[in-house]
N, C-alpha and C positions, 0 to 999 in steps of 0.2 A: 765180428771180431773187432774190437776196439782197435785203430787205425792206429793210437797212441804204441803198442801191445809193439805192433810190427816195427813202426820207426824207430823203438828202442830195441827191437832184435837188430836192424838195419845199422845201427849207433853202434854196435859193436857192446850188446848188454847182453851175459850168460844167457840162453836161450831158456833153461831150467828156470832160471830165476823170474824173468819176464813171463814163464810158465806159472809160477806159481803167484806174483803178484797180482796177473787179472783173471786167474781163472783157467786158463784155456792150455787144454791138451798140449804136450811139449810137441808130439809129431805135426799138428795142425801150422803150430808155429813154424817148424822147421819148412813142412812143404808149401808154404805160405810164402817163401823165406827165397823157396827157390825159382828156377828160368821153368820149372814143368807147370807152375799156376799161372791160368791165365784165366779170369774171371768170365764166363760167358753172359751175354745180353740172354735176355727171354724169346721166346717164338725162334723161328729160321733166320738165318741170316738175309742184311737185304740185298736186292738183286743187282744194285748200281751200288759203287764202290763209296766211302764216300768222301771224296774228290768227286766224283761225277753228280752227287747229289748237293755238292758245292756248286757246280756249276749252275748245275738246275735253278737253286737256289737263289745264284747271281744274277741267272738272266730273269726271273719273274720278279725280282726286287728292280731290276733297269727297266723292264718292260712296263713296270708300274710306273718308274718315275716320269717314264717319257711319255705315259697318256695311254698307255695298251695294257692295261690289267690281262692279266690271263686266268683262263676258268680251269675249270676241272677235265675238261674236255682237250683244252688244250697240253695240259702238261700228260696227260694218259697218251695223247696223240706224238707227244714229242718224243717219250721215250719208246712206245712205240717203234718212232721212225730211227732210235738208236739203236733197240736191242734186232733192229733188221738188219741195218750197217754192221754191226757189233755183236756178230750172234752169241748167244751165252745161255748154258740151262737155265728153265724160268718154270715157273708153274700156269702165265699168263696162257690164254688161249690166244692163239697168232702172234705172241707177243706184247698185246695190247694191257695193260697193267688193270685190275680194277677196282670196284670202290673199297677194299681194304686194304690194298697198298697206299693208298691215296692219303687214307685215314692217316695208315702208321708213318706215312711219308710229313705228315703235316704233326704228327706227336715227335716225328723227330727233331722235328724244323719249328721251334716256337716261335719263332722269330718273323713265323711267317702267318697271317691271319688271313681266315675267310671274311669278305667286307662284301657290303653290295654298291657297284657302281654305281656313282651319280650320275644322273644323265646332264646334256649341257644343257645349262641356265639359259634364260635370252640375255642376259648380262653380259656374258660368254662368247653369247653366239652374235653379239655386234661388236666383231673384230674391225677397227682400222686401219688403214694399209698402211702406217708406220709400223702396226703392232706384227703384220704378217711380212713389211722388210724387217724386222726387227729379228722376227725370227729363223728369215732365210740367213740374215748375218752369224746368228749363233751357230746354226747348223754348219755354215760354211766354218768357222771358228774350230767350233769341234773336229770335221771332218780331218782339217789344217790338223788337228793338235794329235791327232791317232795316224796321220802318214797317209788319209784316205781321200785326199784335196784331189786327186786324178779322176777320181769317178765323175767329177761334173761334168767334167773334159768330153765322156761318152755320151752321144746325143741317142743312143737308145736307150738311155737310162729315164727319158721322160717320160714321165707317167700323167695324167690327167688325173688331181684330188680331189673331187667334187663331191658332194655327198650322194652320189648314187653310187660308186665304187667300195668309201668307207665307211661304216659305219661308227661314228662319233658319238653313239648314242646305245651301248649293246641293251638295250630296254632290262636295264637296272635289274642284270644276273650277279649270281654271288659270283665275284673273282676272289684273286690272293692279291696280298699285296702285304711289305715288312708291317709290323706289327706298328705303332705311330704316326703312318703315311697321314695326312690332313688331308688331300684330294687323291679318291680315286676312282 
């Protein structure tokens, strides 16, 4: 139905008439017209609302920026640990979502692309201890700017980062990451 068809029933144009100019059934137009059409998507509805798939969204586009791409594994795993918290009918076994929500989760979300991570360069990996206070300052900065400046405060918060804890290197699997990222 030509969209033009509607906003001229909507404009206040004889329904008959905008009937007869493009064609289309006078009743089509009427119930087109009213609060009982509401146009459904294809397949089932999806299982996270989406506001919750906004989230989702958010955090793998941060988690990318900040150097932690996440895999396919991960975001199955994440919602997962929601629909446990959040219990809600679902077709998933245990809750654990799989490779066709994933699919339709990623045709929903274009914005968001399958890439393979780079592993670190030796360019990269010869950090200077300006470049690593440099970065203890941003974090502190950041922390300051979201209200989260207390947490240094807590001496169980220390953790040892060395590269036998993290891995800085996930051996170049496909992650997500927004569709433009330059490094991820």
């Amino acid at each position: 139905m030509p969209k033009e068809a509607l906003e001229a029933v909507r404009n206040g144009k004889p329904v008959r008439e905008v009937s007869r100019k493009y064609n289309i059934p006078r009743a089509t137009l009427q119930f087109r017209k009213s609060d009982k059409f509401v146009k459904p998507g294809f397949g089932p509805c999806p299982i996270l609302s989406t506001e919750e798939e906004d989230i989702l969204v958010k955090w793998i586009a941060e988690s990318s920026k900040k150097g932690f791409p996440r895999r396919q594994e991960d975001i199955q795993a994440s919602v997962k640990e929601f629909l446990d918290k959040v219990p809600r009918k679902n077709p998933f076994p245990d809750n654990c979502p799989l490779e066709g929500w994933y699919k339709a989760f990623l045709r929903r979300h274009p914005k968001l692309t399958i890439r393979t991570a780079e592993g670190v360069t030796s360019a990269s990996a010869n950090v200077a201890e300006n470049d690593i206070r440099k970065w203890f300052s941003e974090i502190r900065t950041y922390l300051d700017s979201i209200g989260y400046l207390n947490i240094l405060d807590d001496a169980t918060r220390v953790f040892n980062g060395d590269e036998t804890c993290f891995s800085l290197c996930p051996k170049s699997t496909k992650v997500l990451a927004p569709c433009g990222s330059r490094n991820v």
